[in-house]
C-alpha positions as CSV (number, residue, x, y, z in Angstrom):
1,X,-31.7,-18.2,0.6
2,X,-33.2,-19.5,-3.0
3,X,-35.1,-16.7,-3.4
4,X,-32.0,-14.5,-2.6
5,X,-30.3,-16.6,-5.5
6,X,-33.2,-16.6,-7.9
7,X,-33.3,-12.4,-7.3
8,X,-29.9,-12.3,-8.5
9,X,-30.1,-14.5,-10.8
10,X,-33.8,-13.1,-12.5
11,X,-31.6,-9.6,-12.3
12,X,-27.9,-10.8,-14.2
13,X,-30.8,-12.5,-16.7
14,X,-32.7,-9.3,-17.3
15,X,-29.6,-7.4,-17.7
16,X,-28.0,-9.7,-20.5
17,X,-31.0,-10.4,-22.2
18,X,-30.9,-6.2,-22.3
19,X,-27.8,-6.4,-23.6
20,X,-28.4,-7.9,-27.2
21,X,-31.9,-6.3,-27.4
22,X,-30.2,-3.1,-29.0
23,X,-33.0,-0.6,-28.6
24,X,-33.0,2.6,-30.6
25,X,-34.8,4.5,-28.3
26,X,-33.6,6.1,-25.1
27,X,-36.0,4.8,-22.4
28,X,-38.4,7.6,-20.8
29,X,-37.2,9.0,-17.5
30,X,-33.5,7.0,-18.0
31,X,-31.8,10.3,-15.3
32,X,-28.3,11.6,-16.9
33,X,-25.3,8.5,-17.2
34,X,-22.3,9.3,-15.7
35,X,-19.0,6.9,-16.8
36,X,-17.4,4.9,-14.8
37,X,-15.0,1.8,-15.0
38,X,-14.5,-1.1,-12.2
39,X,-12.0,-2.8,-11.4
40,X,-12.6,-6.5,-10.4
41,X,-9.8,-7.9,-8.4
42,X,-9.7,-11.7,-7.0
43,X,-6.1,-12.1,-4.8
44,X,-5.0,-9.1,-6.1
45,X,-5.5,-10.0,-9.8
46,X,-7.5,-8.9,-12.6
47,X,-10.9,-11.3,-12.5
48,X,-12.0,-11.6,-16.2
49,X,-15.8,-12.8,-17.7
50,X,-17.1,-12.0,-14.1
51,X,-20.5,-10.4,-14.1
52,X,-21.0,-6.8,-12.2
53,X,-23.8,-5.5,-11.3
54,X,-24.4,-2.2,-9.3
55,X,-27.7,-1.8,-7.3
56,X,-28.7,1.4,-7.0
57,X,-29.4,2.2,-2.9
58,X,-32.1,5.0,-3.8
59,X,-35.5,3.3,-4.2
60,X,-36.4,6.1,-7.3
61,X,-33.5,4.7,-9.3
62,X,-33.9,0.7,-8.2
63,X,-35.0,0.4,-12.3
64,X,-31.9,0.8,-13.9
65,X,-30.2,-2.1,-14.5
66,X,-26.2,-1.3,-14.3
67,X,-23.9,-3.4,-14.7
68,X,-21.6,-5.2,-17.4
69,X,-19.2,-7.9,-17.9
70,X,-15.5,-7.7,-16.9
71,X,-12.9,-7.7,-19.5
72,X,-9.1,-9.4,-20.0
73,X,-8.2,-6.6,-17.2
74,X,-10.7,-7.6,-15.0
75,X,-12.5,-4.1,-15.9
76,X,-15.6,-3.2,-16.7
77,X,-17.2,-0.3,-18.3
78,X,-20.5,0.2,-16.8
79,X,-23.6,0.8,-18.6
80,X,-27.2,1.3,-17.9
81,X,-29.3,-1.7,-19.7
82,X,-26.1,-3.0,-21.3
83,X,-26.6,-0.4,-23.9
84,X,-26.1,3.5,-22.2
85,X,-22.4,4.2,-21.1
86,X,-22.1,5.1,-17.6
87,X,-24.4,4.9,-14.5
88,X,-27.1,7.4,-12.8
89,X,-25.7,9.2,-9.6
90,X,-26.2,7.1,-6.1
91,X,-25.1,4.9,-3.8
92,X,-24.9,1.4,-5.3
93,X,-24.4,-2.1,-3.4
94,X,-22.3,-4.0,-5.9
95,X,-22.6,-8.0,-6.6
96,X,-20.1,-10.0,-8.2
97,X,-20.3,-13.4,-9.7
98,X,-18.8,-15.3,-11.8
99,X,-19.5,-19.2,-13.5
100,X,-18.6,-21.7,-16.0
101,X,-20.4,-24.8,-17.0
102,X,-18.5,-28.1,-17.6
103,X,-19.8,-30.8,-19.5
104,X,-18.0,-34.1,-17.6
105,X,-18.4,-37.5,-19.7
106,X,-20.1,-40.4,-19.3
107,X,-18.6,-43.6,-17.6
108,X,-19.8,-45.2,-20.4
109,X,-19.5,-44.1,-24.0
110,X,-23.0,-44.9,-24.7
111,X,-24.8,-42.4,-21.7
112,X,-25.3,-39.2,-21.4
113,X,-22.8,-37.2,-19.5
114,X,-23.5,-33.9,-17.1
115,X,-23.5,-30.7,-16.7
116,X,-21.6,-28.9,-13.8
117,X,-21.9,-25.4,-13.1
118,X,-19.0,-23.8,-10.9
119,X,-18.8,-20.6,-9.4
120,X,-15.7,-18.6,-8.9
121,X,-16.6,-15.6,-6.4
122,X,-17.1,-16.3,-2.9
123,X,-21.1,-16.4,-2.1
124,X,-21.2,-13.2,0.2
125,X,-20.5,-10.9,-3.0
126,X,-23.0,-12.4,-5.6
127,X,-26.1,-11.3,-3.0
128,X,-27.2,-7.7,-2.5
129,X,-27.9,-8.2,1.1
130,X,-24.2,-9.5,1.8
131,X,-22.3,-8.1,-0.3
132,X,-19.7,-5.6,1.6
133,X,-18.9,-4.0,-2.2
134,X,-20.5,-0.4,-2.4
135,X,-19.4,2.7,-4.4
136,X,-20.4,6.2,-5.0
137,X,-21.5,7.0,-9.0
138,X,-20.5,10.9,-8.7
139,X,-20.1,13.6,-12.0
140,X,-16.9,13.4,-13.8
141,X,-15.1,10.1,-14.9
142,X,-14.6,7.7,-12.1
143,X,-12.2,4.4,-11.9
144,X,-13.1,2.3,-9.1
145,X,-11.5,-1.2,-7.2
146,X,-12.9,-3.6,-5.9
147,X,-11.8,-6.9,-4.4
148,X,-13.8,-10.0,-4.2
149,X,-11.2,-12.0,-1.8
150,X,-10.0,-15.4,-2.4
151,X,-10.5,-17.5,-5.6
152,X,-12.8,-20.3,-5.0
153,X,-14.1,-23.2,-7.3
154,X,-17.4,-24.5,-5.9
155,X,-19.1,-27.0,-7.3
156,X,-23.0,-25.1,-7.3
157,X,-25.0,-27.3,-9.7
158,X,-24.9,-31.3,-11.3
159,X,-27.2,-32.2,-13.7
């Protein structure tokens, strides 16, 4: 199970470290990019600053990180290496996660307080191998939904 988290996690990592790297130069072999917008729902509302991330179901293509970050309207338009609109063609699994990390004072005003990290998506959509999210990149402009079930506020990590 940690090395399921620590997948995800090394992934979501590699993709927004992508994201601010602004390379100039299209990366060899990167196939044609399609556009496509998701739509994140959580109890039938827009879930916004949650992190999406499509995993391509073809092994050729498993080294294109896709993804992006939902906006105010829960959508997100998704983008090969945070950088290339739009996604190669496939069959993608899709994770969803979403966190915040909450400093909580000290008892006393002399020590150190802590960090907690909470999670907002329930766990069987952050992991590729339980996630029930899929979708279909195909040529032309595509909108999809998807729906990550109840809100949730778990407390994941105290330091």
């Amino acid at each position: 199970m940690t090395k399921r988290w620590f997948y995800s996690g090394s992934v979501l990592l590699v993709f927004l470290m992508l994201v601010g790297c602004g390379q100039s130069k299209r990366p060899d072999g990167l196939p044609p990019l399609y556009p496509c917008t998701v739509l994140v729902l959580q109890e039938g509302k827009p879930l916004e600053k949650a992190q999406v991330l499509l995993i391509q179901q073809d092994n050729a293509g498993i080294r294109w990180v896709v993804g992006g970050i939902t906006d105010t309207n829960g959508e997100v338009q998704v983008a090969t290496y945070g950088q290339y609109p739009g996604a190669p063609l496939g069959e993608y699994k899709v994770t969803v996660t979403k966190s915040e990390q909450v400093m909580t004072a000290s008892p006393s005003a002399m020590g150190p307080g802590r960090f907690d990290t909470y999670t907002f998506v329930e766990k069987e959509y952050t992991l590729e191998d339980t996630t029930p999210l899929t979708l279909q990149v195909v040529k032309g402009t595509k909108k999809y939904q998807i729906d990550v079930g109840k809100a949730v506020r778990e407390l994941t990590v105290s330091m």
